[in-house]
C-alpha positions in Angstrom: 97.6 109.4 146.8 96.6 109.8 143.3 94.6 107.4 141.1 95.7 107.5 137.8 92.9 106.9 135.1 93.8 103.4 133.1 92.2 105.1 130.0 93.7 108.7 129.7 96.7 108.2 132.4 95.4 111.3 134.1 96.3 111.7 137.8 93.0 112.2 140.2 92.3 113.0 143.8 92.4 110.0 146.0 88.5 109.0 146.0 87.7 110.1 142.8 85.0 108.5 140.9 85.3 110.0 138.1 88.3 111.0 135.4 88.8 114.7 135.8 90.2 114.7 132.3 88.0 112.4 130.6 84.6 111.8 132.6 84.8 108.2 132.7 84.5 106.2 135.9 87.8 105.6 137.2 86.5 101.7 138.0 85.2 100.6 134.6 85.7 97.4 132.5 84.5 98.5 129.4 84.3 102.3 128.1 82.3 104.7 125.9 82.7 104.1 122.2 82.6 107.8 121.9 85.1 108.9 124.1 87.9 110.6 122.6 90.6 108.7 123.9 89.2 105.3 122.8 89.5 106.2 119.6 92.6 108.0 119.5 94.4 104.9 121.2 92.8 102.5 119.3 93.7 104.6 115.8 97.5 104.5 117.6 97.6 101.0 117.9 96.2 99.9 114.5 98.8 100.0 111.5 97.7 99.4 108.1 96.6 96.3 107.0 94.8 94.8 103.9 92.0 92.1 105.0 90.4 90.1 102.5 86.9 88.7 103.0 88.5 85.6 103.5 90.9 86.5 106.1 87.9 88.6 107.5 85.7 85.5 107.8 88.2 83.8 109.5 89.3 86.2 112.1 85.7 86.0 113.0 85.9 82.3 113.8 88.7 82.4 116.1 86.3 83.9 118.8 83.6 81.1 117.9 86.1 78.2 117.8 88.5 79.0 120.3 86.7 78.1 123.1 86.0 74.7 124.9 82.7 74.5 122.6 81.8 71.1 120.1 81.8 72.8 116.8 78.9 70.5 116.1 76.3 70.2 119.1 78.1 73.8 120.7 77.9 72.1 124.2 80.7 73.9 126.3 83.0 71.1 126.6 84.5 70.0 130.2 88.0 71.1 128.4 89.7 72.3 125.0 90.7 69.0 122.5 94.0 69.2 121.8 94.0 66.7 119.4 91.2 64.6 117.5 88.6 63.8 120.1 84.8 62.6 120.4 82.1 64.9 121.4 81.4 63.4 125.0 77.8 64.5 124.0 77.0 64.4 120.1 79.5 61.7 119.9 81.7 63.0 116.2 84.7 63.6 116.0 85.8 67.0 117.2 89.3 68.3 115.0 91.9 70.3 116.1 93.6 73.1 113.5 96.2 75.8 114.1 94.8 78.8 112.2 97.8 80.2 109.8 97.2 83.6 110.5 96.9 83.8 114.5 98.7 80.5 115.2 95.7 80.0 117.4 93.8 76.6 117.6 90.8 75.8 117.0 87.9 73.5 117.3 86.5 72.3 113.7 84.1 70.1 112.5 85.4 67.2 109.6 83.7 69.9 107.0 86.2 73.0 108.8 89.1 70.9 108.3 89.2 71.4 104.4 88.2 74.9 104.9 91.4 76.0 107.2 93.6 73.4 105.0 93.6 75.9 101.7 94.7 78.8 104.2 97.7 76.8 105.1 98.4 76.5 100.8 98.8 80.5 100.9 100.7 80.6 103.7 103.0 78.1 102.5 103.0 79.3 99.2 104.3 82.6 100.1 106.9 81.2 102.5 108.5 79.1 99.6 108.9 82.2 97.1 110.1 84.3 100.3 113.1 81.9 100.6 113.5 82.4 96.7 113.5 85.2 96.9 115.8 85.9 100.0 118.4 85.2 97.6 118.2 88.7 95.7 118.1 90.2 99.0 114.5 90.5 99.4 113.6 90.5 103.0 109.6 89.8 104.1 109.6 93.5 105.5 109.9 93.8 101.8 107.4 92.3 100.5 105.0 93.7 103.5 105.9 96.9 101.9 105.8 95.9 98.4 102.2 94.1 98.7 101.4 97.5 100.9 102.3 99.7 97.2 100.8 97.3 95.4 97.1 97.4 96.7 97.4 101.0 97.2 97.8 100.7 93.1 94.6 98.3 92.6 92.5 100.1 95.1 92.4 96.5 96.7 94.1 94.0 98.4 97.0 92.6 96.3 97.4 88.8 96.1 100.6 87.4 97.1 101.1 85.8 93.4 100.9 89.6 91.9 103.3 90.9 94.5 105.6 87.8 94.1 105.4 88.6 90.0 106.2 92.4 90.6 108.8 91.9 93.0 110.8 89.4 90.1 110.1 91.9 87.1 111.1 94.5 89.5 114.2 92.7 89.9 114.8 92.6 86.6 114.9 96.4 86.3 117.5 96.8 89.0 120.3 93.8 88.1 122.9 93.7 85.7 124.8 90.6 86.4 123.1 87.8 83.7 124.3 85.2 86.0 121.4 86.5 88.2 119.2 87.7 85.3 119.5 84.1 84.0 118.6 82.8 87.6 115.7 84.9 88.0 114.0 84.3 84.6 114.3 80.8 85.9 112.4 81.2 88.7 109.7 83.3 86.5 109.4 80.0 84.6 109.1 77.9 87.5 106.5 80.3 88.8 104.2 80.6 85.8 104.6 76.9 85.4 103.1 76.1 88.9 100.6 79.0 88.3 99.4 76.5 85.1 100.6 79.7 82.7 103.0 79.0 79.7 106.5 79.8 80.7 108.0 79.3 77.7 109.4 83.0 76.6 110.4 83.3 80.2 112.6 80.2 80.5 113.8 81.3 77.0 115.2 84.5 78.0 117.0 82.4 81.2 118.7 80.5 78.3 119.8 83.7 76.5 121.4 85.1 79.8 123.4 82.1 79.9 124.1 82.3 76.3 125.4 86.2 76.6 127.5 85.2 80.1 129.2 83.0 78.1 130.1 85.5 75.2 131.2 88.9 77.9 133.2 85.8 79.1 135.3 86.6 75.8 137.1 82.8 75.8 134.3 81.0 75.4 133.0 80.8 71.6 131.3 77.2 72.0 128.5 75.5 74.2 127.0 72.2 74.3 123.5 71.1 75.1 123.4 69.2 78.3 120.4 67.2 79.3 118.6 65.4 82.0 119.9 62.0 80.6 117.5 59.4 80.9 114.8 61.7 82.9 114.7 63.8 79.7 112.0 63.3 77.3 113.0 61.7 73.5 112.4 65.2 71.9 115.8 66.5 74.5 117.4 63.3 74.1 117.8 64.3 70.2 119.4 67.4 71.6 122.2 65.6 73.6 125.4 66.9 73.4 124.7 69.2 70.5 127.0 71.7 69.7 127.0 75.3 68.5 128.6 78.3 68.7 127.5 80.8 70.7 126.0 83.1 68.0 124.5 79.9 66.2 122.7 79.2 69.4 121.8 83.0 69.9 119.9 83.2 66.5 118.5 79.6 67.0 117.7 79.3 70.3 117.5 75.1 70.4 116.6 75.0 74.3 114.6 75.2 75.6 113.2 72.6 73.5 109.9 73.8 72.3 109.1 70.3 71.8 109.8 68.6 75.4 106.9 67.1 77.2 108.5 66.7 80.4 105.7 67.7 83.1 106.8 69.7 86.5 104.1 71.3 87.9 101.7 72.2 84.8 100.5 69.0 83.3 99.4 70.8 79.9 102.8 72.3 78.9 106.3 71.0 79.2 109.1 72.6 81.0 112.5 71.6 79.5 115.5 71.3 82.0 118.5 71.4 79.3 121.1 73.5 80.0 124.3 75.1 78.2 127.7 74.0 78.8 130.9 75.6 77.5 132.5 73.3 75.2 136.7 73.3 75.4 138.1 71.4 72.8 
């Protein structure tokens, strides 16, 4: 019967100690660093990846923290937490956290928890603009591939807010429709304006896709200013119901109201919500 060699898959003679193929022991839990086809398997099973030394730091702690240890006194503990618990032996209070990356848990001190809650900000940060993003047919393969591009260009990993921002102007490149165009400027806006970042030209140019739908519409040849109503802010309000026609509010561009001081996300800048309507009579 032959004994095939876990490491190289090389069939032996029955009793053999030794690979014939790749000279090491045929009984072995661990193997030689140097041996050829270490290396070539683990180079096989490794794709490419971009780690940050954040992401770096905390793959290291999974090994630390995923075991039945006290992440203060690091007394092996009788079994894992899985939820908030006392240390039977240093007596604080031992917390439990799913790390984003792994979906592994882990043991934490009170201090850990705030550490591992700003991971969970990225990760849910980039799974809100995927699903924005899903709508323009943008897949998460996508932006794997994208962010992939992307840091080859830096020379370093890309963040997900510069491969989010590429993938929109990108975007921009590639659609014609201005119901889209309008759409995806309006995102932009929303983006910049949770980023802190004046959005202002960029919700501007979503008002101007409106305004030029409205005119290869051909019928159209009038729009009115709609508001928030009573959530707008008094500099809007003045707006209300405003009308022009569609090359008056082309050359004039009344909304976004550079004047509205209605807060979303960035509390130094105002993001107006008006919107164009096409007036009928």
């Amino acid at each position: 019967m032959k004994t095939k060699c876990p490491l190289c898959d090389f069939e032996n003679e029955e009793g053999s100690k030794f690979c014939k193929n790749c000279n090491e022991p045929l009984f072995k839990q661990g193997y030689s660093e140097d041996n050829p086809y270490i290396k070539k398997r683990r180079n096989e099973s490794q794709s490419f990846k971009h780690t940050s030394d954040e992401e770096g730091k905390m793959e290291n702690r999974i090994e630390k923290e995923s075991e039945a240890v006290c992440p203060y006194c690091k007394k092996v503990l009788e079994q894992k937490p899985q939820r908030k618990k006392r240390c039977p032996f240093c007596k604080n209070f031992i917390y439990v956290r799913t790390l984003p990356s792994t979906r592994s848990k882990i043991l934490v001190t009170k201090n850990g928890v705030k550490k591992n809650d700003p991971e969970w900000e990225k990760v849910n940060f980039r799974n809100n603009w995927l699903r924005n993003l899903e709508q323009y047919g943008i897949t998460e393969k996508d932006f794997v591939i994208h962010k992939d591009k992307l840091s080859k260009k830096f020379g370093q990993e890309a963040s997900d807010r510069d491969v989010i921002w590429s993938i929109f102007n990108e975007l921009l490149t590639k659609i014609k429709d201005l119901h889209s165009l309008k759409m995806i400027y309006y995102e932009m806006a929303l983006f910049l304006n949770e980023e802190g970042k004046d959005c202002f030209a960029i919700l501007q140019q979503s008002a101007k896709m409106e305004l030029m739908k409205f005119k290869q519409e051909g019928f159209i040849k009038k729009v009115r200013i709609l508001t928030a109503g009573e959530g707008s802010c008094e500099a809007c309000r003045r707006l209300e119901n405003k009308v022009f026609t569609i090359e008056e509010a082309l050359e004039k561009m009344p909304i976004p109201c550079k004047e509205c001081t209605h807060k979303l996300y960035d509390e130094k800048r105002g993001f107006c919500r008006c919107c164009y309507a096409a007036e009928t009579k």
